[in-house]
C-alpha positions in Angstrom: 2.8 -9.7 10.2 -0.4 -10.6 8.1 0.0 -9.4 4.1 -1.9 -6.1 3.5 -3.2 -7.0 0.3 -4.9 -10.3 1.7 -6.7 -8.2 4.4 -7.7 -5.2 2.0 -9.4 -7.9 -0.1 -11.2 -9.2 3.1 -12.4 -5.5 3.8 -13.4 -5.1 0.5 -14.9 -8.4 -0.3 -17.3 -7.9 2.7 -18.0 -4.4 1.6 -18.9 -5.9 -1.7 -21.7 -7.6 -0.3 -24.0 -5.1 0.5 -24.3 -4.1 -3.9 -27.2 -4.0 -5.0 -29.3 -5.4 -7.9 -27.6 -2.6 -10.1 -24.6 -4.1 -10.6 -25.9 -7.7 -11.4 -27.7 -5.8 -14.3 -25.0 -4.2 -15.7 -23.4 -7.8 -15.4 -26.1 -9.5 -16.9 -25.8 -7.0 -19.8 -21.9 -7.5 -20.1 -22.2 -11.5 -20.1 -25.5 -11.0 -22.8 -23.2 -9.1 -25.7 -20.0 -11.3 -24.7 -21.9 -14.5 -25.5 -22.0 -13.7 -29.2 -19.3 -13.0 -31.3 -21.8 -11.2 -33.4 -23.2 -9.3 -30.6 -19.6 -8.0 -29.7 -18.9 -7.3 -33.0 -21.9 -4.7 -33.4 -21.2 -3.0 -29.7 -17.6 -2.6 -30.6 -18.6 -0.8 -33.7 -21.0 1.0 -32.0 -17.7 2.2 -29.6 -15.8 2.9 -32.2 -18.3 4.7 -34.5 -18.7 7.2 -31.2 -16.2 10.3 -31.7 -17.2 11.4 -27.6 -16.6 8.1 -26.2 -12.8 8.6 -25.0 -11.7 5.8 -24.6 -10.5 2.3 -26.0 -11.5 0.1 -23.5 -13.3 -2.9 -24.2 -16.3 -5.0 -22.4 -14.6 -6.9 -19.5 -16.7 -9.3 -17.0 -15.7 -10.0 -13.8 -14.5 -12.8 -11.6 -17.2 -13.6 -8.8 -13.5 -14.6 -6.6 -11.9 -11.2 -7.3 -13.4 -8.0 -6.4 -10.8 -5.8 -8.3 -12.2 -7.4 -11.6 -15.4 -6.3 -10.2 -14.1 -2.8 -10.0 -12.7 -3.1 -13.5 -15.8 -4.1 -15.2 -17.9 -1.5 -13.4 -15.2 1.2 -14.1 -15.1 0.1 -17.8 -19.2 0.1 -18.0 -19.4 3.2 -16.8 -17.3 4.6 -19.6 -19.6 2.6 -22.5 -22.4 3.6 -20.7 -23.5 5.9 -24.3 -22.8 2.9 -26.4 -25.2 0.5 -23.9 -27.6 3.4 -24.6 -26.8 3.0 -28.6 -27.0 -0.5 -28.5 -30.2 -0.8 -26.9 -32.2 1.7 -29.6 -30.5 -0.3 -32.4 -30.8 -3.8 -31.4 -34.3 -4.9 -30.9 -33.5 -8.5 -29.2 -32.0 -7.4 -26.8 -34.7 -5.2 -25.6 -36.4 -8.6 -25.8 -33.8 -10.9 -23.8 -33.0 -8.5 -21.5 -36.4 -7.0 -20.8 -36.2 -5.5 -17.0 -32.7 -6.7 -16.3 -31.4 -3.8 -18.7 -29.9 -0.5 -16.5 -31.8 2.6 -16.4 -30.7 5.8 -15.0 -31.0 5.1 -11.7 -29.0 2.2 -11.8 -26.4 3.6 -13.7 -25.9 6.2 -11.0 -25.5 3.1 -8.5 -22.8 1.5 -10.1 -21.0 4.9 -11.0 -20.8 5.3 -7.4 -19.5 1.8 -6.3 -17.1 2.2 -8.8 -15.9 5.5 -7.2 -15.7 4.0 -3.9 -13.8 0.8 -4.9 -11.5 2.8 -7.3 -9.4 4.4 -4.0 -9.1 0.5 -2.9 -8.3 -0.6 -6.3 -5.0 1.7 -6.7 -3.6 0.6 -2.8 -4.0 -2.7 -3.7 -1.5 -2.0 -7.2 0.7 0.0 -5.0 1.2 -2.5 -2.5 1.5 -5.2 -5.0 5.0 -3.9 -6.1 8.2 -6.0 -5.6 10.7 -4.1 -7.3 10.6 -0.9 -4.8 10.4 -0.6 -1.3 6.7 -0.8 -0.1 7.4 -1.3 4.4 7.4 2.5 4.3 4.2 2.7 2.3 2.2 0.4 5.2 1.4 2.3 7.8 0.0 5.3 5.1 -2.3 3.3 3.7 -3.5 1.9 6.6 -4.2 5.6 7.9 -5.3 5.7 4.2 -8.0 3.2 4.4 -9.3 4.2 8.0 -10.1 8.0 6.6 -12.1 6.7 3.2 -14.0 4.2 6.0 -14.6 7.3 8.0 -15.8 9.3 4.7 -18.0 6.2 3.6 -19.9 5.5 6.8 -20.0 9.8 6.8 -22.2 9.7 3.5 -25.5 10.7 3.2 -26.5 8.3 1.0 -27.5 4.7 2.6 -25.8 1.6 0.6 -22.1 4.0 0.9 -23.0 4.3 4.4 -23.7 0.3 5.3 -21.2 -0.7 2.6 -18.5 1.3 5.1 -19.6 -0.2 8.0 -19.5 -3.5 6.9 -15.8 -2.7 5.8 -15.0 -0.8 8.9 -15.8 -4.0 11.1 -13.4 -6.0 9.6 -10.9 -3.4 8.8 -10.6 -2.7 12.9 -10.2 -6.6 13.3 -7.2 -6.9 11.7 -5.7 -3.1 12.4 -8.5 -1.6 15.4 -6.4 -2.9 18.5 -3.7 -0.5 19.3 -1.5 -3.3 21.7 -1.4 -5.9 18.8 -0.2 -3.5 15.7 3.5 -4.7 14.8 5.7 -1.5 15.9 7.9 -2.5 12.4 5.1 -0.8 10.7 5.4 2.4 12.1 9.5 2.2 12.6 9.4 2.2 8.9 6.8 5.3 8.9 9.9 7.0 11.0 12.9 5.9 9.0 11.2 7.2 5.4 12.8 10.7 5.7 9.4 12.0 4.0 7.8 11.1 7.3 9.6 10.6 10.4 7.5 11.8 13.3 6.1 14.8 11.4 2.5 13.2 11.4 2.7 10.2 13.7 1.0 11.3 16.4 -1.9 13.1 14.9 -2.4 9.4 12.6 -2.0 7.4 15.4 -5.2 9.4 18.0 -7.3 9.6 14.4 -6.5 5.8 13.9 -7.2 4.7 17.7 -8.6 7.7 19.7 -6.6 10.2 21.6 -5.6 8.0 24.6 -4.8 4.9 22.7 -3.0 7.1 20.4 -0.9 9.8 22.3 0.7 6.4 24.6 1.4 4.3 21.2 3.4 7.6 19.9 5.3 7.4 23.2 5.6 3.8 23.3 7.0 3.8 19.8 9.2 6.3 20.2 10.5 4.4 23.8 11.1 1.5 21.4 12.4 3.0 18.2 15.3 4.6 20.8 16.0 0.6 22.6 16.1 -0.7 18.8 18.6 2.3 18.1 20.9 1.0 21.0 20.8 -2.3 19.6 22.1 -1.9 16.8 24.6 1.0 18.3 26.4 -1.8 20.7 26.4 -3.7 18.3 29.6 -3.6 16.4 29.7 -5.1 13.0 32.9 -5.0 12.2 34.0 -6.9 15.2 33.3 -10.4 13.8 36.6 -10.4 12.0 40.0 -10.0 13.1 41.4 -6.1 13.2 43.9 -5.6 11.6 47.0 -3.9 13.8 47.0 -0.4 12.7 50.6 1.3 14.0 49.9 4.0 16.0 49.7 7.8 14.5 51.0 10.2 16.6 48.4 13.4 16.6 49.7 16.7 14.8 52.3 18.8 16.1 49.7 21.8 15.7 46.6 20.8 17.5 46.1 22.1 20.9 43.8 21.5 23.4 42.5 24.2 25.9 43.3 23.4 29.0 40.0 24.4 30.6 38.0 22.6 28.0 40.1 19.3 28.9 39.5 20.5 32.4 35.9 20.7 31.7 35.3 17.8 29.9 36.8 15.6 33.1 34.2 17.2 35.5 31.4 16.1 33.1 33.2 12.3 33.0 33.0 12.7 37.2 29.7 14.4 37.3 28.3 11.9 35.2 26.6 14.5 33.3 25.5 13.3 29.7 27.5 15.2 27.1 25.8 18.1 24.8 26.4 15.6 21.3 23.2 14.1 20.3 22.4 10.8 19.0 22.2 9.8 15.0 18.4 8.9 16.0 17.9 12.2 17.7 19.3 14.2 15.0 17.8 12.6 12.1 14.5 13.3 14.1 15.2 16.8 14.1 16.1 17.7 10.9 13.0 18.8 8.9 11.6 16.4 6.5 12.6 15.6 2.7 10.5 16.6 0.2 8.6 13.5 -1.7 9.2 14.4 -5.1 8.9 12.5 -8.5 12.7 12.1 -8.6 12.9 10.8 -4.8 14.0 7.7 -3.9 14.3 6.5 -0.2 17.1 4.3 -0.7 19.1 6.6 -2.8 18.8 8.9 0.2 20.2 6.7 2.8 23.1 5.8 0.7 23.7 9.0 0.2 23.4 9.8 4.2 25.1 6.4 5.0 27.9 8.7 6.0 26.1 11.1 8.3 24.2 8.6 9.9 26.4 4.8 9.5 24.2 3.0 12.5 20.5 4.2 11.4 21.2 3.4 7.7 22.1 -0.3 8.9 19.0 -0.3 10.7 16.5 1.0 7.9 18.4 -1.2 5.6 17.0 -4.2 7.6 13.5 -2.3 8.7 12.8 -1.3 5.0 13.8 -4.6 3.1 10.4 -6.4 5.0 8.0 -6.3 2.0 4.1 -5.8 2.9 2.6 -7.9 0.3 3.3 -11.9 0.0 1.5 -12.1 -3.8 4.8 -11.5 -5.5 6.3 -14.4 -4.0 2.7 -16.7 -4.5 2.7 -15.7 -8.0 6.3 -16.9 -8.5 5.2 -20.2 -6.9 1.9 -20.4 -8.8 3.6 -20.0 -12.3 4.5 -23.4 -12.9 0.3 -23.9 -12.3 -0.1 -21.4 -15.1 2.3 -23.2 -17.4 1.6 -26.7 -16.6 -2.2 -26.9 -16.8 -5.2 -29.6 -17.9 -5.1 -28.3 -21.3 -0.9 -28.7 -21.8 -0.4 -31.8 -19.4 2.5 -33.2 -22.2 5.4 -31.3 -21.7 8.4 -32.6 -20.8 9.8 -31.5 -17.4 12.7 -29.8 -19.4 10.7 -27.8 -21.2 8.7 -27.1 -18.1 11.3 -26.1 -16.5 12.3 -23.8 -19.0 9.0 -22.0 -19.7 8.8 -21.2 -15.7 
């Protein structure tokens, strides 16, 4: 299974391509006033001097290799657009130096709108970045997630939003457009958050692959959600060790049994007609869905429903543990990089050690 974050950033990074000139002025801008501490001094002032302004934020430039500090700087321009406007009328050189790469209105309006574009992109990529919660459950949504805003993008009436879309959508569907090589842990995951279960699934599926490709994926996932069930059902965990004899316990004195219902029950064993008791699979499926709340918590829930339903929490304990994302893992394995660099190359490998 490929990481979702690594794919969003090779949707978005070919998205990114199609900007236009606008946003290398506003760059252009950003790196001018960060090259001089006295230049950054007199914007900030400016910033702080402005009661409307809002916010706190201060001039960030971006990182040609990362598109989400592309998004950042944009998002943060766009807020200190009033103090550019300042900062222009009160500093005459940079009129000068800056001449036609400074950002008029039109341009402005460009990079507010790339900015609102990336900014859906920009929180799935902090959601999915999580390692302390569980984030299988979360996959499938956001792929469903992404294909809409494509859908709205290539939609839009204005032109760049429009190509920038496509350009996304192409390599969004070669990762996630073929309907017979999507891992089916994704969507068993989708089923097993009780938030979800099949409430949705079939309507995602035909609006993520078309109605034929869709309604036979919702069956053949269901087909193989019910032979994964039975896996797990034969399979007896506590038959590894040794039981432990257990003396027989005679049943109360009390209980009866009708005799036609014993009766009855033997004619179903000969008939070989499948009892009326359902499956922990098929009645988790039926029950109506849980509401997603702030307080809810999808592991809480199956530990609190172990009881009710002992196989299919075994088998979303192991479904749900399979994180999305490998960039918690690479940043534990890049930190000794971070630590250990050109510029601190004497430390001894104790100390090393204990800084990582």
């Amino acid at each position: 299974m490929r990481c979702i974050a690594h794919i969003l950033n090779l949707v978005v990074s070919d998205g990114m391509k199609e900007m236009n000139c606008s946003v290398k002025k506003v760059r252009d801008c950003i790196r001018y006033v960060r090259n001089s501490p006295s230049r950054l001094k007199k914007f900030n002032d400016l910033a702080s001097s402005d009661a409307t302004l809002g916010t706190k934020k201060s001039l960030c430039l971006d990182v040609p290799t990362r598109w989400n500090s592309t998004y950042l700087m944009l998002d943060t321009a766009c807020m200190l657009k009033s103090v550019f406007d300042s900062y222009e009328e009160v500093d005459e050189s940079f009129r000068i130096d800056m001449g036609d790469s400074i950002p008029n209105f039109l341009d402005w309006e460009n990079v507010r709108k790339f900015s609102t574009c990336l900014s859906y992109f920009y929180i799935t990529t902090l959601r999915i970045f999580g390692s302390l919660y569980v984030t299988s459950n979360m996959h499938f949504q956001d792929i469903c997630g992404l294909s809409v805003m494509l859908d709205e993008m290539i939609a839009n009436a204005d032109l760049q939003i429009m190509q920038m879309g496509k350009r996304m959508r192409e390599k969004f569907n070669k990762y996630w457009g073929d309907p017979h090589k999507i891992n089916k842990l994704i969507i068993f995951s989708h089923i097993l958050d009780p938030t979800s279960k099949l409430n949705d699934l079939k309507f995602a599926l035909c609006n993520l692959f078309g109605s034929k490709h869709g309604s036979v994926l919702f069956e053949t996932v269901k087909y193989e959600l019910t032979v994964l069930f039975d896996e797990y059902k034969s399979y007896d965990g506590a038959s590894v060790f040794a039981p432990t004899p257990v003396l027989p316990v005679p049943p109360p004195v009390k209980k009866h049994i009708s005799l036609m219902k014993a009766k009855f029950m033997e004619h179903n064993k000969e008939m070989g007609e499948p009892g009326s008791k359902k499956s922990e699979l098929e009645v988790y499926l039926s029950e109506a869905t849980v509401e997603n709340d702030d307080g809810y918590d999808i592991l809480k829930w199956w530990k609190l429903n172990s009881g009710r339903f002992p196989i299919l929490s075994r088998m979303a304990r192991d479904v749900l543990v399979v994180p999305i994302s490998t960039v918690a893992s690479e940043s534990a394995f890049s930190t000794s990089g971070r630590v250990l660099d050109c510029f601190r190359s004497s430390l001894t490998p104790k100390l090393v050690e204990a800084l990582v």
